[in-house]
C-alpha positions in Angstrom: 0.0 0.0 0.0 1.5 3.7 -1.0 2.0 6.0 1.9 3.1 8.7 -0.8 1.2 11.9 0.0 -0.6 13.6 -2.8 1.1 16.5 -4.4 0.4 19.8 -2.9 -0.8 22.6 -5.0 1.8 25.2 -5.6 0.3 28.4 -6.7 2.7 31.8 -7.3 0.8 35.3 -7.1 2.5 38.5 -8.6 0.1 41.7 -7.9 0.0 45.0 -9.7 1.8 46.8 -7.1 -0.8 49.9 -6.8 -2.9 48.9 -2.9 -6.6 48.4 -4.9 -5.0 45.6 -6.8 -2.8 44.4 -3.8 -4.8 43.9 -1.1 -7.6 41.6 -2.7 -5.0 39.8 -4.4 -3.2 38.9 -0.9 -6.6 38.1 0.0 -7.3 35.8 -2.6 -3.4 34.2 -1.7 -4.3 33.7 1.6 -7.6 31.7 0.8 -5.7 29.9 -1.3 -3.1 28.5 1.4 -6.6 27.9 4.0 -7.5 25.8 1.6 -4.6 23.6 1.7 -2.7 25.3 -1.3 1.0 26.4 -0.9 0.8 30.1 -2.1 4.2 32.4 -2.8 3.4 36.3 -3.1 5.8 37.5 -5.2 6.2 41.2 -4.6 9.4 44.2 -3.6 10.8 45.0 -0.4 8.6 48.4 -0.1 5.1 46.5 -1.0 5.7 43.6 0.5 6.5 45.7 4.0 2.6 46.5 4.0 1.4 43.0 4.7 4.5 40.9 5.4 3.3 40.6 9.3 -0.1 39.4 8.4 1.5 36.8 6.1 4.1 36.0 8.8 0.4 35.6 11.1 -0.8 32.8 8.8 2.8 31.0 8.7 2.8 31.1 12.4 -1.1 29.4 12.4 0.3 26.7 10.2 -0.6 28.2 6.7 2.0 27.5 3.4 2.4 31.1 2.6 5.3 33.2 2.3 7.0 35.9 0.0 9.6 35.9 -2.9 11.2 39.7 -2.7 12.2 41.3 -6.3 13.9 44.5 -7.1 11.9 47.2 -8.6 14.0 48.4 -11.4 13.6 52.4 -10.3 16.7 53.2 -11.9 16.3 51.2 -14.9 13.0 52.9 -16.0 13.6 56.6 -14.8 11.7 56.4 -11.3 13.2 58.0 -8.3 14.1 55.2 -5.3 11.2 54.2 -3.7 8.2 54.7 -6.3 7.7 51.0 -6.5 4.1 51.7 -6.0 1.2 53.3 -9.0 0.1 55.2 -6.1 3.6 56.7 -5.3 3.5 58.4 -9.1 2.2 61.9 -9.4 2.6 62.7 -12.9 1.5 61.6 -16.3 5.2 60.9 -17.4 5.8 58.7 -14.2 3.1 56.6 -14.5 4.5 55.6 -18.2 7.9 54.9 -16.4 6.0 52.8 -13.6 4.4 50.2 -16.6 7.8 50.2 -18.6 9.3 49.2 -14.8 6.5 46.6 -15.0 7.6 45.0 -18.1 11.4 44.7 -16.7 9.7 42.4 -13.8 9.3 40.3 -16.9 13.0 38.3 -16.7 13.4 38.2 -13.2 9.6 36.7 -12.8 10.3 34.5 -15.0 14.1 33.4 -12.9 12.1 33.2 -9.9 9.7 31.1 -11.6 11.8 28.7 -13.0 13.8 28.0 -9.9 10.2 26.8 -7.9 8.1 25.4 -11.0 4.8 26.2 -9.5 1.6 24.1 -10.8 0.0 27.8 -11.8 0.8 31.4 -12.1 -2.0 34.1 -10.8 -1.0 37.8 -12.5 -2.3 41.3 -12.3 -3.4 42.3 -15.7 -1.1 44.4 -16.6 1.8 41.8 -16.3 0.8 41.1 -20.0 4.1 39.2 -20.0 2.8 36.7 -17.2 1.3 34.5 -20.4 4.2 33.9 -22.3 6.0 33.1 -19.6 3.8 30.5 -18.2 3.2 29.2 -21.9 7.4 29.2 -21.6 7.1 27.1 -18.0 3.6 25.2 -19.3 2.2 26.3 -16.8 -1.1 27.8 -16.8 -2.0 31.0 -16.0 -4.8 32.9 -14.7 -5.4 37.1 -14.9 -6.7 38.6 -12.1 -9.2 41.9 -12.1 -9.0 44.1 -10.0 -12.6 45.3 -11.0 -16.2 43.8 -10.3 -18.1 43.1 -13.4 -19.9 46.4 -13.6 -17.2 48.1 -15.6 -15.8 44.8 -17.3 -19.3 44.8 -18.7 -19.1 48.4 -19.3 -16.1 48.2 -21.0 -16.7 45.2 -23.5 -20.0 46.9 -24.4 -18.2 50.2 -25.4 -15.4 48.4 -27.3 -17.8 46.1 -29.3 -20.7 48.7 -30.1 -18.6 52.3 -29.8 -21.8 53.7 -28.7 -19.8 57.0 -28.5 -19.2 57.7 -32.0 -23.1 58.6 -32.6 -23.0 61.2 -30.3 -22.2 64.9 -31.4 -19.7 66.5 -28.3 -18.5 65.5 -25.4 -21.3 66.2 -22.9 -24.4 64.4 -25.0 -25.6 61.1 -22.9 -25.8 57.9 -24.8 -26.8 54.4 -23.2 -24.4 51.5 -22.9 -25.8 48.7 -25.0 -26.4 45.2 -23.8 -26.2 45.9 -20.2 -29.2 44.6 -17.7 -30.7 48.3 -16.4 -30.0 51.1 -18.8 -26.7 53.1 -18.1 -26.1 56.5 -19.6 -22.5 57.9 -19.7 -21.0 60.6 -21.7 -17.4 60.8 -23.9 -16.3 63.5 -21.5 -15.9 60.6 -18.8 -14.4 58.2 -21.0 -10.7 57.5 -20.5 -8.7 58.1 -23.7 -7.3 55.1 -24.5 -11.1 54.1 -24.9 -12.9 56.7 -27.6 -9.7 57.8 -29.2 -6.8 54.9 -29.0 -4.4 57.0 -31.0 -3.8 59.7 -28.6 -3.4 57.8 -25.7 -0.2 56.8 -24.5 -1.4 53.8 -22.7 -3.3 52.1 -26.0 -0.3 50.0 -26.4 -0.8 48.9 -22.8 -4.0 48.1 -23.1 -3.4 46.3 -26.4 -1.2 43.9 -25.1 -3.6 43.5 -21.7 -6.7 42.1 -23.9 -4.6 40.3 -26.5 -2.9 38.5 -22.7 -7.1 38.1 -21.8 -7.4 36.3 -24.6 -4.5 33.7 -24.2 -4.6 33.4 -20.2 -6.8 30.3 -18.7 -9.6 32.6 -17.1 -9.7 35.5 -14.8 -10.5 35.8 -11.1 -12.9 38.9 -11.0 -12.8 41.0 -7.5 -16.5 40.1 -7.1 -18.9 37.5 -6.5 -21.8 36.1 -8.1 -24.7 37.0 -5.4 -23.4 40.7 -5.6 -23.5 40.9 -9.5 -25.7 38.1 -10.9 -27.0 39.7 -13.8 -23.6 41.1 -14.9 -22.1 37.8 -14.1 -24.5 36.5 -16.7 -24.3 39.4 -19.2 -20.3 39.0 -19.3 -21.1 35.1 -19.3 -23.1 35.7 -22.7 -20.4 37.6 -24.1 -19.1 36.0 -27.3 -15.9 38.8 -27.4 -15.0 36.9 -24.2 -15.9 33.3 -25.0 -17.8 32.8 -21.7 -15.2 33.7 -19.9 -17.0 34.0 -16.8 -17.7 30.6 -16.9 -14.3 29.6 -16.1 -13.5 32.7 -13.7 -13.3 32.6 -9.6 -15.2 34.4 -7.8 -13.5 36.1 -4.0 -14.8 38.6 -1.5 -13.4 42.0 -1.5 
């Protein structure tokens, strides 16, 4: 009779480091590990100094968890010493630097990664890269969002139809097709990248973020079905997304 115990489930998590995308993200980590998973946050000396105690809490209560520090390249992509965080930027022209910094994650991820062979990868979406590294490792990989499905809904509604185009300025409501209730919005509060991709300087970003959505395994939505059921269902229906709800998690804020 085999007394071999059966393989634990080795899961890495790399979080957008900005706090709305990092604190759910440890959250959904940590339910990871109760659950009997081993979880590895992977995250930079200043980030991970916000919730290394509460992570060194669930070690001490028996829990697999634990962090893998990585340099922020500050240097590398222009940033003064210390911006390792979205919310540390404070100009236009810094917040391009902090998503080139980003991408340069990309090769030591992927060392860090390649050392532990983890069974799956868990990425903020806008570590575009976190695909082809995980194809790389064949491993698969899942995008997390920071968002509910309100404005994934909202946003897959205005890049299918373009609803904004038949409008004539900036301040004229028009209503956001396919959605469950009726929602009105204007141009004037859409972001740029959205009603005019050409003079944005974060279409690029966003091109390679929905090009990653379409290769990654499924998403983990920051949301859960009793909250949003009708959006869960709308975004479910979706044929841009292939149902990808129907493969996504679903975790408490």
């Amino acid at each position: 009779m085999s007394t071999a115990k059966p393989h634990q489930l080795h899961v890495f998590f790399l979080p957008m480091m900005a706090p709305g995308h990092t604190i759910p993200m440890i959250d959904i980590a940590r339910q990871f590990a109760r659950n009997g998973a081993k979880a590895t946050i992977i995250s930079t000396p200043l980030n991970a100094s916000h919730f290394s105690q509460t992570i060194e809490r669930d070690r001490q209560d028996g829990l697999e968890i634990s962090i893998s520090l990585i340099e922020f390249p500050c240097q590398e992509a222009g940033l003064p010493e210390g911006c390792e965080s979205l919310s540390s930027t404070t100009t236009l022209e810094m917040s391009l630097k902090f998503y080139r910094a980003l991408d340069l994650l990309q090769q030591p991820v992927e060392k860090l990664l390649r050392e532990n062979r983890p069974d799956a990868i868990v990425a903020g979406l806008f570590f575009w890269w976190a695909d082809d590294v995980a194809l790389k490792l064949n491993v698969p990989r899942l995008q997390f969002n920071g968002t509910g499905f309100f404005p994934m809904c909202i946003y897959n509604s205005l890049r299918e139809h373009k609803p904004y185009e038949n409008v004539e300025s900036e301040y004229e409501e028009f209503v956001v097709p396919g959605m469950p209730d009726e929602v009105k919005l204007t141009r004037k509060k859409l972001p740029e990248e959205t009603k005019d991709e050409a003079k944005s300087p974060f279409a690029e970003t966003v091109r390679k973020i929905l090009l990653s959505q379409s290769k990654s395994l499924g998403i983990i939505v920051n949301s859960f079905y009793e909250l949003e059921p009708c959006l869960c269902e709308t975004l479910q229906g979706g044929h841009r997304e292939k149902s990808v709800a129907r493969r996504s998690c679903f975790t408490f804020q």
